[in-house]
KOLKOL-644315 format. One record per residue: residue number from 0; y, x negated, z negated of N, C-alpha, C in turn. Coordinates in pm, whole numbers. Atoms other than C-alpha are relative to their C-alpha. Layout:
# KOLKOL-644315
     n     n.py     n.px     n.pz    ca.py    ca.px    ca.pz     c.py     c.px     c.pz
   NUM        Y        X        Z        Y        X        Z        Y        X        Z
...
END
This chain:
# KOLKOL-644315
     n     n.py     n.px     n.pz    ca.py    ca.px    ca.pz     c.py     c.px     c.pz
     0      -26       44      135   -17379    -6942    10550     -129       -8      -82
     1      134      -17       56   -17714    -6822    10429      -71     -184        1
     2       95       69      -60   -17876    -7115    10602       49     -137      -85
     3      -83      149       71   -17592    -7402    10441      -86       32     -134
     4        7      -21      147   -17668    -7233    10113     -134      -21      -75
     5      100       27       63   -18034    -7266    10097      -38     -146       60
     6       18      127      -12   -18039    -7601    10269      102     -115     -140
     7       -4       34      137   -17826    -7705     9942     -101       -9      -85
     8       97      -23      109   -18070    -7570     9734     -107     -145       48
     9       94      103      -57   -18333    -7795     9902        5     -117      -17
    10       18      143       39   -18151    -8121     9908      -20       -8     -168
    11        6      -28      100   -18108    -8016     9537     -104      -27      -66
    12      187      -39       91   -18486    -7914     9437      -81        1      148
    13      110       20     -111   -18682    -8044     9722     -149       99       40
    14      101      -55       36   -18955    -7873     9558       -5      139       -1
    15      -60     -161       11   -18794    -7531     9553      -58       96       94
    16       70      -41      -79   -19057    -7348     9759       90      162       65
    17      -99      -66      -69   -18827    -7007     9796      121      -55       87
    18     -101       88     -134   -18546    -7242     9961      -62       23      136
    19       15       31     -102   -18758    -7289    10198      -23      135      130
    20       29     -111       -6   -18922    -6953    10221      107       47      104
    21     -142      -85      -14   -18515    -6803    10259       66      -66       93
    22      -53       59     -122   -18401    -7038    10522      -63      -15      122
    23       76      -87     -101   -18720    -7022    10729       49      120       19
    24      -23     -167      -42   -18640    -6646    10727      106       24       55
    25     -148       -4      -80   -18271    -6663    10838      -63      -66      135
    26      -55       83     -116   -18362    -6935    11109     -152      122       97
    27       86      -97      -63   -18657    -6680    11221      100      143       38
    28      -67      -64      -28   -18416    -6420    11221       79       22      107
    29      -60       22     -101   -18205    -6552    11442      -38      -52      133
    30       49       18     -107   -18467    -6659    11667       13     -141       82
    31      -13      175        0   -18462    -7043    11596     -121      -30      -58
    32      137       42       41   -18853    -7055    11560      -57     -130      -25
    33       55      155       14   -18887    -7449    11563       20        4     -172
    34      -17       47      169   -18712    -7492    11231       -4      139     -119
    35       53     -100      110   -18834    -7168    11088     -136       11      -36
    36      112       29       14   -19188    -7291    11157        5     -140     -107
    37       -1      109       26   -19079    -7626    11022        7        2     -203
    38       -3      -52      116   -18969    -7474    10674      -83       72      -59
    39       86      -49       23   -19249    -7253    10678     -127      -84      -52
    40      105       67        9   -19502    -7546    10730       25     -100     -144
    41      -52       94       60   -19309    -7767    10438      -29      130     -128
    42        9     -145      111   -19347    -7423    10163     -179      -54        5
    43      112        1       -6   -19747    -7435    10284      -40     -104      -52
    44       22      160       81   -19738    -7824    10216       23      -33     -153
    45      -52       16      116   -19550    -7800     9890      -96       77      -84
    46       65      -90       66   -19802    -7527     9793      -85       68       44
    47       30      -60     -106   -20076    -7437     9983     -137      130      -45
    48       47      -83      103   -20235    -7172     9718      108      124       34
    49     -129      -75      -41   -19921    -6948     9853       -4       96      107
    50       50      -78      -85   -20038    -6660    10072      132       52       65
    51      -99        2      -86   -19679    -6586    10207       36     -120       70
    52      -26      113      -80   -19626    -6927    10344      -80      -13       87
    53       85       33     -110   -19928    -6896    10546       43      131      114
    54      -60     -123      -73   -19811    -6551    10642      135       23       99
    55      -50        6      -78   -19511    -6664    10767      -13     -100       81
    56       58       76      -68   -19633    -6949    10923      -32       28      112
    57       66      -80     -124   -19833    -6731    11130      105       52       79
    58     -116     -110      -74   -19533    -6485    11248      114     -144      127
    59      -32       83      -86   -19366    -6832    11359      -60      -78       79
    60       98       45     -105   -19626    -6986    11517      -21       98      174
    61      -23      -90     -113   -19667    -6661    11746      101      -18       67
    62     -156       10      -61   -19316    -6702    11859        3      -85       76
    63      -11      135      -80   -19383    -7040    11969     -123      -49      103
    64      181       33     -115   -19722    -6952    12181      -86      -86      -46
    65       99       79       44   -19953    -7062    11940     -100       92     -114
    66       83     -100       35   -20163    -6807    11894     -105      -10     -107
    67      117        7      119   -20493    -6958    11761       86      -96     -184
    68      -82       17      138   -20238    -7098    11488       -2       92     -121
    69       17     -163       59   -20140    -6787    11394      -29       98      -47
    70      169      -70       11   -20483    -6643    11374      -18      -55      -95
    71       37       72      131   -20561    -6889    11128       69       16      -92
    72     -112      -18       87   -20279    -6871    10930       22      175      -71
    73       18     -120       35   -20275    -6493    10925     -120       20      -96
    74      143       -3       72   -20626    -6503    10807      -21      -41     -145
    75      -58       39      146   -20548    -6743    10535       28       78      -30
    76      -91      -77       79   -20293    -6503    10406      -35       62      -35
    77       43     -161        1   -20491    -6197    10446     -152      -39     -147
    78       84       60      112   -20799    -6388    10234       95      -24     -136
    79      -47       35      104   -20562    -6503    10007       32      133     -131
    80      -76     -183       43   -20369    -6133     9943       39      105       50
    81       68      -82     -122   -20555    -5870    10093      141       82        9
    82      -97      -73      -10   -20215    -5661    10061      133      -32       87
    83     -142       39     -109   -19991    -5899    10272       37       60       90
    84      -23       -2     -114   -19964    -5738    10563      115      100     -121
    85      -18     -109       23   -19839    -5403    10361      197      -94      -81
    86     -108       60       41   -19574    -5662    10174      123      -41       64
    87      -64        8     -120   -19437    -5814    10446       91       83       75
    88      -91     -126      -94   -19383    -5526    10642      137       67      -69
    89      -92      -24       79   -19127    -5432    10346      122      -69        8
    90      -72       56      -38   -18953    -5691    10451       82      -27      153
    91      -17      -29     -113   -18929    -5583    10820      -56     -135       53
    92       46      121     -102   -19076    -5917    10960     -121       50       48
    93      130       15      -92   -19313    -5912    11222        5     -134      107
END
């Protein structure tokens, strides 16, 4: 339901960078890494000043054996807001 509810939002406010955020995170959850990278990479595009979008970026990239991705992306994040990792983890994602 999660997943209907923020893909509403989306067709809605295209622009709606948490949408994307919150439905990446369900479809990562469940261990549907294509289109949780895909929502991830579309947040980074919409906004790429956004040190969680690179952060999760990274976490889905790993998933999908793409390590030096990942690396980069992590890095971003960590430049961006040296505290991400500590944020994150609040959120149980790894």
């Amino acid at each position: 339901q999660a997943i209907q509810d923020f893909s509403t939002a989306i067709k809605i406010s295209p622009k709606y960078i948490d949408a994307y955020h919150q439905r990446g995170v369900a479809y990562y959850i469940l261990g549907k890494y294509p289109p949780a990278y895909s929502d991830f990479d579309s947040a980074v595009r919409l906004d790429p000043k956004e040190a969680d979008s690179f952060y999760l970026r990274s976490l889905a990239s790993r998933k999908l054996g793409r390590p030096a991705d990942a690396d980069r992306d992590l890095a971003t994040a960590r430049q961006m807001d040296p505290h991400i990792d500590s944020e994150m983890s609040r959120l149980g994602l790894k």
